[in-house]
N, C-alpha and C positions, 0 to 999 in steps of 0.2 A: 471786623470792625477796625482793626490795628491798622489793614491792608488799604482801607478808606483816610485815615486817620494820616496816614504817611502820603498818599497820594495829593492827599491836598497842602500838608506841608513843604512837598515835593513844587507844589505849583505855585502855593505864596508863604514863606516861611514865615510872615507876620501875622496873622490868622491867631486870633486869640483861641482861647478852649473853648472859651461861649457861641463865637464866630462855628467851628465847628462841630460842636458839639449840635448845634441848630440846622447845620447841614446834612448831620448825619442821622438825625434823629436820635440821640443821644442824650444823658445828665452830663452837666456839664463836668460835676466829681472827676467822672468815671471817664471823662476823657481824660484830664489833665491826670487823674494815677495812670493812664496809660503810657501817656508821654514820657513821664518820668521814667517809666518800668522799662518803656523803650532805649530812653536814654540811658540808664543804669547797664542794661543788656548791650549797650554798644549797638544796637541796630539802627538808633538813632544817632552820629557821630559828631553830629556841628550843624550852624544854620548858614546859608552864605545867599546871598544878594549876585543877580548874574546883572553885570559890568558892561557898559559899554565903553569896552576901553580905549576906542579911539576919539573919546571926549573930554580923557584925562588930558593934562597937561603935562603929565611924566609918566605916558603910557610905556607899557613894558613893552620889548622883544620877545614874542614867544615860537616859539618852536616844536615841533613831532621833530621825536628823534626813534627813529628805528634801528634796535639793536638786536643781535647775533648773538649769542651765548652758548658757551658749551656747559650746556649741564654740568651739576656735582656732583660725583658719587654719594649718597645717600640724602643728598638737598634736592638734587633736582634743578631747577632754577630761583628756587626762593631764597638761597644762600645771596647769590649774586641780587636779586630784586632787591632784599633786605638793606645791602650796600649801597646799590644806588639812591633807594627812598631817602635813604638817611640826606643826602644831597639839601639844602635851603631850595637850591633853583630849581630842581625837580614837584611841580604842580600835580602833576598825575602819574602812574604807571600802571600800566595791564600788562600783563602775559597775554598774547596770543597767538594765534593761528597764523599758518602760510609762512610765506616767506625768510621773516625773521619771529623772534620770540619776544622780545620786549618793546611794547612804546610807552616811549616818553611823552610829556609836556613838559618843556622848562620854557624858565621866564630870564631875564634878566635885564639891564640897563639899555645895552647897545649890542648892535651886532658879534661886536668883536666879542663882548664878555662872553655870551650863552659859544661861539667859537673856541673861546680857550676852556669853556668848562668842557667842551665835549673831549677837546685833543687832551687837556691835559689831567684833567681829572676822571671823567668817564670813562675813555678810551685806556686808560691804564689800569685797569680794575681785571685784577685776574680772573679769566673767564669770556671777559667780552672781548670777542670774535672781530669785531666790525660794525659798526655804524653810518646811519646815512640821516644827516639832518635834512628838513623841511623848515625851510621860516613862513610863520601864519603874516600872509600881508593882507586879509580880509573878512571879518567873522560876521559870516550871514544872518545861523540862527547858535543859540547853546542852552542848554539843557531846556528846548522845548520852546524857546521865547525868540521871534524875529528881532534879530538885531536894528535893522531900519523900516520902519515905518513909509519909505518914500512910496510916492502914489503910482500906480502900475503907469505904465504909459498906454493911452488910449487910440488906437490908430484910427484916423477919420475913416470916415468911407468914400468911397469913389465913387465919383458919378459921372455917366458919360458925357 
């Protein structure tokens, strides 16, 4: 039930407890202590609204940043992770696979800013190896949801 419960919060985080508690054939109680229970446990972390941010009027710069790290004796890479999260302009970070070990997302005002956060801030962070920014110049879809709605293009037919 938790697994159902999340998934739909996942999809519209406005979803009252009655809203699904009615979807899932559930009391409506017994959803909202669940939420709570969730949220107390941290598996629940925050509710957030996906943005189409090129309708803002002080849309941010954002950026993947792909970073190199040499592990810490006894951390591993969560020492250095811990350092960067703490970052304002840092949006997202994973550890992963391949190539390098940490991606970012940062945001900031203008090209230049999220620039000097990487040279001068990031990139001096004991441990990080090297980095290679990405600037996002187009956001298709994000957590699940088509960014544009525009109408497919329908190509006539031919006729001889």
């Amino acid at each position: 039930m938790e697994k159902k419960i999340l998934r739909l919060l996942q999809d519209d985080c406005r979803l009252s407890a009655q809203e699904i508690a009615e979807r899932i054939g559930a009391e409506e109680a017994l959803v909202k202590d669940m939420i709570r229970k969730m949220e107390a446990d941290q598996v629940i972390l925050g509710y957030a609204a996906v943005v189409a941010d090129d309708r803002l009027p002080d849309a941010k710069v954002r950026a993947l940043i792909e970073v190199k790290v040499k592990p810490q004796r006894d951390g591993g890479f969560d020492e250095v992770a811990r350092r960067i999260a703490r970052f304002p302009e840092v949006v997202r970070l994973y550890l992963v696979s391949g190539g390098y070990d940490l991606l970012l997302e940062v945001e900031g005002d203008s090209l230049q800013t999220v620039a000097g956060f990487v040279s001068a801030r990031l990139a001096t962070i004991d441990g990080v190896l090297s980095t290679a920014t990405s600037f996002q110049l187009k956001k298709y879809k994000e957590s699940g949801k088509i960014m544009s709605q525009e109408d497919e293009y329908e190509r006539l037919p031919v006729t001889p």
